[in-house]
PyMOL commands that place a pseudoatom at each C-alpha (Angstrom):
pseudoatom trace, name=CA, resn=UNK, resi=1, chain=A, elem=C, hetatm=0, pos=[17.996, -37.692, 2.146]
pseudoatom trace, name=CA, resn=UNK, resi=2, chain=A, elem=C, hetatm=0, pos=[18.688, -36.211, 5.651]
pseudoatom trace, name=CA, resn=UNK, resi=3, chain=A, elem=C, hetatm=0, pos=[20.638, -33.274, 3.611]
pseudoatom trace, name=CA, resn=UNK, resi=4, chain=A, elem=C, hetatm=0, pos=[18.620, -32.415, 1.347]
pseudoatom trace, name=CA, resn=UNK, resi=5, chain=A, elem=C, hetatm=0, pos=[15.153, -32.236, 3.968]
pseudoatom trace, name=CA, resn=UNK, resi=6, chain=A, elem=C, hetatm=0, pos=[17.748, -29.806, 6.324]
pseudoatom trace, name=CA, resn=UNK, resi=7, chain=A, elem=C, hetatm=0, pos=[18.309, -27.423, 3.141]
pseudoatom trace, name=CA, resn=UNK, resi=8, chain=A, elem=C, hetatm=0, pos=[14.499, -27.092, 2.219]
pseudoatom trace, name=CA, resn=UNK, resi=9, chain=A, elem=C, hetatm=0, pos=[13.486, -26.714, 5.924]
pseudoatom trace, name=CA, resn=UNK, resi=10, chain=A, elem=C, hetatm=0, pos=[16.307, -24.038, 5.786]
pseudoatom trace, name=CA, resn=UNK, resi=11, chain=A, elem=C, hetatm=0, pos=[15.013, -22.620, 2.566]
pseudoatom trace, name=CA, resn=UNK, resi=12, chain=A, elem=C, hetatm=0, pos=[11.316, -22.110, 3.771]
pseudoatom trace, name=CA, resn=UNK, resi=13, chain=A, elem=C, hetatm=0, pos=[12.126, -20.681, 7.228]
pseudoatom trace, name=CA, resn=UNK, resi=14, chain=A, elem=C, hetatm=0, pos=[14.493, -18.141, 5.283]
pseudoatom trace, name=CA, resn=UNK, resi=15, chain=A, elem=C, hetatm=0, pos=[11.108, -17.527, 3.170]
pseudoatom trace, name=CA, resn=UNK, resi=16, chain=A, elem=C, hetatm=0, pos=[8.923, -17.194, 5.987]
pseudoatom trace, name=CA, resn=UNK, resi=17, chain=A, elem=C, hetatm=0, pos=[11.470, -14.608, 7.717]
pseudoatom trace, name=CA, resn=UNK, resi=18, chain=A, elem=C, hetatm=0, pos=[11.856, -12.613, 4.504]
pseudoatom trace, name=CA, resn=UNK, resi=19, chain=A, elem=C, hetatm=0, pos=[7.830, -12.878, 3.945]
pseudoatom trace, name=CA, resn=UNK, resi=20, chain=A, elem=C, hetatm=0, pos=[7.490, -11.754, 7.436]
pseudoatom trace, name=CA, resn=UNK, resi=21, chain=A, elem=C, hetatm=0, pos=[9.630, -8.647, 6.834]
pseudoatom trace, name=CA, resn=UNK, resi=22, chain=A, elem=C, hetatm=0, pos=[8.082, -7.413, 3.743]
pseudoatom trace, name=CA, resn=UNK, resi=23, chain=A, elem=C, hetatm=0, pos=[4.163, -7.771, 5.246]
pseudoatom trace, name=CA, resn=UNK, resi=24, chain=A, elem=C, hetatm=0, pos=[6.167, -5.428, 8.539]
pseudoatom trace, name=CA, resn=UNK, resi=25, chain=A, elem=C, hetatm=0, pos=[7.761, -3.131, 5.201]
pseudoatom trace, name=CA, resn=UNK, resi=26, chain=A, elem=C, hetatm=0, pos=[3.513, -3.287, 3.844]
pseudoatom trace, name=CA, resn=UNK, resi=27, chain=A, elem=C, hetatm=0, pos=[2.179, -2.833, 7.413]
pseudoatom trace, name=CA, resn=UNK, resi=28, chain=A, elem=C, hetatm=0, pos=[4.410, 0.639, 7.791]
pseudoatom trace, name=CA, resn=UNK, resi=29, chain=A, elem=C, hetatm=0, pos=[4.080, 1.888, 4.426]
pseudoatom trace, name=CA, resn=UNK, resi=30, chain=A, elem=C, hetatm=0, pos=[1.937, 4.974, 3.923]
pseudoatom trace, name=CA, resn=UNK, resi=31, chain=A, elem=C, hetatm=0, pos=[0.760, 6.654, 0.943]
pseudoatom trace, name=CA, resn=UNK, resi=32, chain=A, elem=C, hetatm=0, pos=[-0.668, 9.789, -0.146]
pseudoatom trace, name=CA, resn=UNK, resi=33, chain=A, elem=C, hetatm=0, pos=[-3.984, 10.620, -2.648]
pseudoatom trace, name=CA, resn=UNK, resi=34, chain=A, elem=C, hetatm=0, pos=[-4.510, 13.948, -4.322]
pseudoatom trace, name=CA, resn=UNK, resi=35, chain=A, elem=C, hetatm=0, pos=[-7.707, 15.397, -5.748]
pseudoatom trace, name=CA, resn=UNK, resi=36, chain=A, elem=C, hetatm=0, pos=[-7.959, 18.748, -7.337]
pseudoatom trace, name=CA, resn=UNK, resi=37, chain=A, elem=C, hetatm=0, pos=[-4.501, 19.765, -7.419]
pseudoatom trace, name=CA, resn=UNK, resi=38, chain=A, elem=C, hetatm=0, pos=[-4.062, 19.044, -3.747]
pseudoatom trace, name=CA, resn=UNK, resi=39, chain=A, elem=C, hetatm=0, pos=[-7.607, 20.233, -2.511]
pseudoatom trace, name=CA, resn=UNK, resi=40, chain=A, elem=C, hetatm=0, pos=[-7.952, 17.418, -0.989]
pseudoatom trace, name=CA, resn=UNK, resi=41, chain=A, elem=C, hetatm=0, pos=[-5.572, 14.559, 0.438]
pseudoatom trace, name=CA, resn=UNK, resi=42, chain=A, elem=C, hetatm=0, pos=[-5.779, 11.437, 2.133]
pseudoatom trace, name=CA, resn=UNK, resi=43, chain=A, elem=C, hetatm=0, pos=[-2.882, 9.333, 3.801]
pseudoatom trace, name=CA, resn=UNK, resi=44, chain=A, elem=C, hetatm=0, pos=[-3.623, 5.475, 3.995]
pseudoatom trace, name=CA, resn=UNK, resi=45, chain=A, elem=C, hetatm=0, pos=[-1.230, 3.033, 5.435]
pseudoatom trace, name=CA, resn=UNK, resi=46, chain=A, elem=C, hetatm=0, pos=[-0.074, -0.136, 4.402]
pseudoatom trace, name=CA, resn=UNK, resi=47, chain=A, elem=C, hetatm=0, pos=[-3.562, -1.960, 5.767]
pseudoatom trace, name=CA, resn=UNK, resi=48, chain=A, elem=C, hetatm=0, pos=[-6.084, 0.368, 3.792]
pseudoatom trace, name=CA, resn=UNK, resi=49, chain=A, elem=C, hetatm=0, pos=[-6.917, 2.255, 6.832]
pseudoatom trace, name=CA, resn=UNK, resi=50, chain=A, elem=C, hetatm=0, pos=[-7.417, 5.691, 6.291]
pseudoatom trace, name=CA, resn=UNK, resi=51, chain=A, elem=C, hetatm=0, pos=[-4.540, 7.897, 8.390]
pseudoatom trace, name=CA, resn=UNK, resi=52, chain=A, elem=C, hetatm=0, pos=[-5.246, 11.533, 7.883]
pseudoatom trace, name=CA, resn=UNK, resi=53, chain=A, elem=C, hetatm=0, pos=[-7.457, 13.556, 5.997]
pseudoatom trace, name=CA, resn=UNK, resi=54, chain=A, elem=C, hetatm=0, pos=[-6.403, 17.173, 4.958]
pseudoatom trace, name=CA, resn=UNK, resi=55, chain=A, elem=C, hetatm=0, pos=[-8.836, 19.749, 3.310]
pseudoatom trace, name=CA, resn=UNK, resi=56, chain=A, elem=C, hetatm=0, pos=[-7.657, 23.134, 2.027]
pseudoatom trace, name=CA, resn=UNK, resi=57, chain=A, elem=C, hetatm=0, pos=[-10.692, 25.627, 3.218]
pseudoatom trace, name=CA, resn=UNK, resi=58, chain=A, elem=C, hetatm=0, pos=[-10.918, 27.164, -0.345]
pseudoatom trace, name=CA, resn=UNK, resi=59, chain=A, elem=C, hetatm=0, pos=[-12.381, 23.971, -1.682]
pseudoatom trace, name=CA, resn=UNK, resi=60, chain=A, elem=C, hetatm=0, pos=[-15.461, 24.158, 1.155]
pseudoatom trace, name=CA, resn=UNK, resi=61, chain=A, elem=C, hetatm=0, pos=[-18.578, 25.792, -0.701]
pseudoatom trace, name=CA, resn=UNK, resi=62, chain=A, elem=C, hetatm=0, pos=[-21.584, 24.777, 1.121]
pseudoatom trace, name=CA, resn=UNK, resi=63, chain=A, elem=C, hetatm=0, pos=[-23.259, 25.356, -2.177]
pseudoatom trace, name=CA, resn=UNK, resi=64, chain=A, elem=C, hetatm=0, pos=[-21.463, 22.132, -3.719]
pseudoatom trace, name=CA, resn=UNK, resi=65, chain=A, elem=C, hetatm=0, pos=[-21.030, 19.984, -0.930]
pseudoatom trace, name=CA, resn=UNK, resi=66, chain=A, elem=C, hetatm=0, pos=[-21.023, 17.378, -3.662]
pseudoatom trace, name=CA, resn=UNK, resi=67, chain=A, elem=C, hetatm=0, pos=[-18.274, 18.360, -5.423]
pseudoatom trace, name=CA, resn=UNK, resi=68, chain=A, elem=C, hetatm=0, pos=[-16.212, 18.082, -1.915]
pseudoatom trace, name=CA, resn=UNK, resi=69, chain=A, elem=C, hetatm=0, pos=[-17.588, 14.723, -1.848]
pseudoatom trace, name=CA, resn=UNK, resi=70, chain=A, elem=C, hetatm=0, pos=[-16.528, 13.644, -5.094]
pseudoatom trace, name=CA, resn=UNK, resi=71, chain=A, elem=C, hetatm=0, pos=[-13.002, 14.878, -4.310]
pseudoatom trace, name=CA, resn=UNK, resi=72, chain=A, elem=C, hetatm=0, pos=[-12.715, 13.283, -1.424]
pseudoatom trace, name=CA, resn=UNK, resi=73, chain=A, elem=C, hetatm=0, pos=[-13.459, 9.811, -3.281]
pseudoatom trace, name=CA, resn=UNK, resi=74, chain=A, elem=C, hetatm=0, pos=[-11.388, 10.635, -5.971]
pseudoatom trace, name=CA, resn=UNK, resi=75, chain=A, elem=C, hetatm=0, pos=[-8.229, 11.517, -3.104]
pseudoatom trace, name=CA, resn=UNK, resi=76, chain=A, elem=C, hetatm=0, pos=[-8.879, 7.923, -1.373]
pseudoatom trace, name=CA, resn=UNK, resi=77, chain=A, elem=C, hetatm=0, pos=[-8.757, 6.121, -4.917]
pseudoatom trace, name=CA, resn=UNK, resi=78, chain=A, elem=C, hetatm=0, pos=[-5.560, 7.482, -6.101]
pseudoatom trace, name=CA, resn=UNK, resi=79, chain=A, elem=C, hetatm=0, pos=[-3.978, 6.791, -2.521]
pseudoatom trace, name=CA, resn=UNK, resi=80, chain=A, elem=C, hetatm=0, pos=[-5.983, 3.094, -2.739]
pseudoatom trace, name=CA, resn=UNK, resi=81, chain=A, elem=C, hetatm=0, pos=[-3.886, 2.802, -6.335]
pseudoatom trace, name=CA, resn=UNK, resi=82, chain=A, elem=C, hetatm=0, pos=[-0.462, 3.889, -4.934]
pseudoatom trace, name=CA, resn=UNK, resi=83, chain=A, elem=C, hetatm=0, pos=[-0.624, 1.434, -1.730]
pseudoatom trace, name=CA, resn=UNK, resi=84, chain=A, elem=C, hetatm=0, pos=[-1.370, -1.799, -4.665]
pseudoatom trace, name=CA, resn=UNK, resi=85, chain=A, elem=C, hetatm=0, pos=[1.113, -0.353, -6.692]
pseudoatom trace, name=CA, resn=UNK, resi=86, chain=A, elem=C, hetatm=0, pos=[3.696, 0.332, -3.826]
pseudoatom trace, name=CA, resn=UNK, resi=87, chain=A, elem=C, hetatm=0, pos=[2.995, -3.029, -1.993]
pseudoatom trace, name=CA, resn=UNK, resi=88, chain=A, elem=C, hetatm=0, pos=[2.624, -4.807, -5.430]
pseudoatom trace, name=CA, resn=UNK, resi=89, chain=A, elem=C, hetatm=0, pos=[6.458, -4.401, -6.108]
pseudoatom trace, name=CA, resn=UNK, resi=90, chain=A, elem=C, hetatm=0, pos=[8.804, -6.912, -6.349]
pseudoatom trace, name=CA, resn=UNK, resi=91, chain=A, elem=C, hetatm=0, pos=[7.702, -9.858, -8.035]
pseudoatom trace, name=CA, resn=UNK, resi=92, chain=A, elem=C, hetatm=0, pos=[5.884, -9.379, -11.137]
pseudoatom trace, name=CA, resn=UNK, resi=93, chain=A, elem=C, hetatm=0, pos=[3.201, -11.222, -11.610]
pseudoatom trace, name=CA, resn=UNK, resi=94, chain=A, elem=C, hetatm=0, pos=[1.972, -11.251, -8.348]
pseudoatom trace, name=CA, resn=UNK, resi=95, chain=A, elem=C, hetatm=0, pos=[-1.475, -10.374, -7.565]
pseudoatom trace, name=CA, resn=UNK, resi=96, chain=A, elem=C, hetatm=0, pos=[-1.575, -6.728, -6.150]
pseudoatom trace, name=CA, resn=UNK, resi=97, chain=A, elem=C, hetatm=0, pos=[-0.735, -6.688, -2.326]
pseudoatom trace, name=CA, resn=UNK, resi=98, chain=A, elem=C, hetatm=0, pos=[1.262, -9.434, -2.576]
pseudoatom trace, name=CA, resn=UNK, resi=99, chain=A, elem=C, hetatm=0, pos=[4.692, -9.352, -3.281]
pseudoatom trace, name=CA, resn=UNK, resi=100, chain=A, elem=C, hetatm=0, pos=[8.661, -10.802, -2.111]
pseudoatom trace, name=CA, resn=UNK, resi=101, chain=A, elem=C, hetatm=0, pos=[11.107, -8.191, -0.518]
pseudoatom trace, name=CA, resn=UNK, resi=102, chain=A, elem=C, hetatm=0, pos=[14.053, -7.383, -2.287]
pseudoatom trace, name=CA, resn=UNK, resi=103, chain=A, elem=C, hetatm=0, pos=[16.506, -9.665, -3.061]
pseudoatom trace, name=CA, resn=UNK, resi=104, chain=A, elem=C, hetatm=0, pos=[14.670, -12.705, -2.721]
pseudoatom trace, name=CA, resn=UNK, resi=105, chain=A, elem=C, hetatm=0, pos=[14.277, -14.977, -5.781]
pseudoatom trace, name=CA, resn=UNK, resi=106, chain=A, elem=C, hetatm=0, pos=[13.869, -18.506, -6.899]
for i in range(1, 106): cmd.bond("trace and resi %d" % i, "trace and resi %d" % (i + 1))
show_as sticks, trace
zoom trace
């Protein structure tokens, strides 16, 4: 009994190592959104914040600041998609942000 308590211990501190690793891989990971062919872009990292935010000047027309705004929210969606898709890999099945670094199965 004493054997087989050792090797599950074992097992979950390996897990809890390897899970430890991949939220460090998630914490680090950054991502980029475009809108309008690259108008606008916006950089989150791995913990939604928002990093940078770059705006080409052509796409500034005081006349439509609404159109900069929509941009702008269509830039932090598709970055908001590739962070739950890029921290959403490795174990299918998984609900989005959570996931097991590679090489670790059951």
């Amino acid at each position: 009994m004493g054997t087989g308590f050792s090797k599950k211990k074992k097992q979950a501190r390996m897990m809890q190592e390897q899970l430890a690793k991949m939220q460090e891989e998630i914490e680090n990971l950054e991502v980029t959104g475009t809108a309008g062919n690259g108008l606008v872009e916006i950089t989150l990292g791995g913990d939604n914040s928002m990093k940078r935010v770059k705006i080409k000047p052509e796409c500034v027309d005081q006349d439509d600041i609404e159109g900069l705004e929509d941009l702008i929210l269509s830039a932090y969606n598709d970055a908001d998609k590739q962070l739950k898709k890029e921290s959403g890999k490795g174990m299918p099945g998984m609900p989005p942000g959570m996931s097991l670094p590679p090489g670790f199965g059951f």
